[in-house]
C-alpha positions in Angstrom: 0.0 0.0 0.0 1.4 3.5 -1.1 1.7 5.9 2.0 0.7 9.2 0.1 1.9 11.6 -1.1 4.4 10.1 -3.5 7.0 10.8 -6.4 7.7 9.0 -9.6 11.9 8.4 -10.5 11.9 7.9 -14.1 15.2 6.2 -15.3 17.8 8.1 -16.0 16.1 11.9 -15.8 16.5 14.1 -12.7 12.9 15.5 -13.1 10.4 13.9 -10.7 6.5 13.6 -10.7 4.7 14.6 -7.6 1.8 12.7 -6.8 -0.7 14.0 -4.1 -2.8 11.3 -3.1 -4.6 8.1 -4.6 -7.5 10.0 -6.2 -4.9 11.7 -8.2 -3.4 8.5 -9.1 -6.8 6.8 -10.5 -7.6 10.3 -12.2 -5.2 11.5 -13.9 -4.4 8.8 -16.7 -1.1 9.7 -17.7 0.0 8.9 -14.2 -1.9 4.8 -14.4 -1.5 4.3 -18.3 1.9 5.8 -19.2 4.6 3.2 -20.5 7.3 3.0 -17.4 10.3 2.1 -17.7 11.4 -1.5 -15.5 13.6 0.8 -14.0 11.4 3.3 -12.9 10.3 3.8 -9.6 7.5 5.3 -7.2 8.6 6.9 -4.1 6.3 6.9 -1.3 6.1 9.1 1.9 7.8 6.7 3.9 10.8 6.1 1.6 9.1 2.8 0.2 9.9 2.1 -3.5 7.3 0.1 -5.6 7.9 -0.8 -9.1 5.1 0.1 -12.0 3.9 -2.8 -13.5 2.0 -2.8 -16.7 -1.3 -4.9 -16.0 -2.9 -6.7 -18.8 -5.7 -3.9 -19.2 -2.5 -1.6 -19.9 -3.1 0.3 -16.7 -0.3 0.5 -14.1 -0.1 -0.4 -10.5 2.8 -0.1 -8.0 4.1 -3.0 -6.8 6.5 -2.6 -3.7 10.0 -3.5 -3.7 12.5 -4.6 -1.0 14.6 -1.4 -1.6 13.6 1.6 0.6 15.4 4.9 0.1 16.4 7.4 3.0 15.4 10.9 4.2 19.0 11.8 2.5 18.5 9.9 -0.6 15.3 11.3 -1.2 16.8 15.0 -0.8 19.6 14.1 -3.0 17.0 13.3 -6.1 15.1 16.6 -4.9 18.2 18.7 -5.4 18.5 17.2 -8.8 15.5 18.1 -10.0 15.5 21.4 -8.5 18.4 22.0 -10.2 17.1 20.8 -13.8 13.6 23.7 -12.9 16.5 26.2 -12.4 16.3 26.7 -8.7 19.0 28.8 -7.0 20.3 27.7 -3.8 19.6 24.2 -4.3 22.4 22.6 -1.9 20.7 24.5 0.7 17.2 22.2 0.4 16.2 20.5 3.5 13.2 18.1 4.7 12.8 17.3 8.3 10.7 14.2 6.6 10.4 12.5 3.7 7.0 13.9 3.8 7.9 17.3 3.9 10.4 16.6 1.4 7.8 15.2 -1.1 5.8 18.6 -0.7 9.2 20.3 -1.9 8.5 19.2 -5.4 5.0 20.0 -5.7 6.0 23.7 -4.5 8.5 23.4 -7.0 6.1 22.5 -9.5 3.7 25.1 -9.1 6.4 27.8 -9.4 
């Protein structure tokens, strides 16, 4: 089960996709139909990764994996895609939780 909110790590690109909660998931269809790469991943607000697997229906579901990523790790991809939106100062980034972290790319994404 995905602890929401979440963000998508697409292979090989720094930019991330914020997801707010499940509703958004099962609305917005680019999000549960999109072809993902095997090596992309969905980040949820506990550091949980789950892989997205194509179903048979072509939608997409998450599927958790063994492999969790920390606090730091998750700031570490934040930075990077900060970086690619042109954001000064992006060393200076910080999350008390992965949660708050998270909400760092949707501001980013709205500005």
């Amino acid at each position: 089960m995905v602890i929401w909110p979440a963000i998508i790590k697409h292979a090989d690109d720094a930019e991330l996709v914020y997801v707010s909660n499940q509703s958004e998931w099962d609305d917005d269809a680019d999000l549960h139909h999109a072809s993902y790469d095997e090596s992309d991943v969905l980040i949820d607000s506990s550091g949980r990764t789950f892989s997205l697997t194509q179903l048979p229906d072509q939608s997409v579901t998450p599927e958790p994996k063994a492999v969790s990523k920390s606090l730091h790790d998750i700031l570490g991809l934040i930075k990077a895609h900060a970086a690619v939106k042109g954001s000064c100062c992006v060393a200076k980034l910080y999350a008390p939780s992965i949660t708050d972290a998270l909400k760092i790319v949707e501001s980013l994404d709205q500005s």
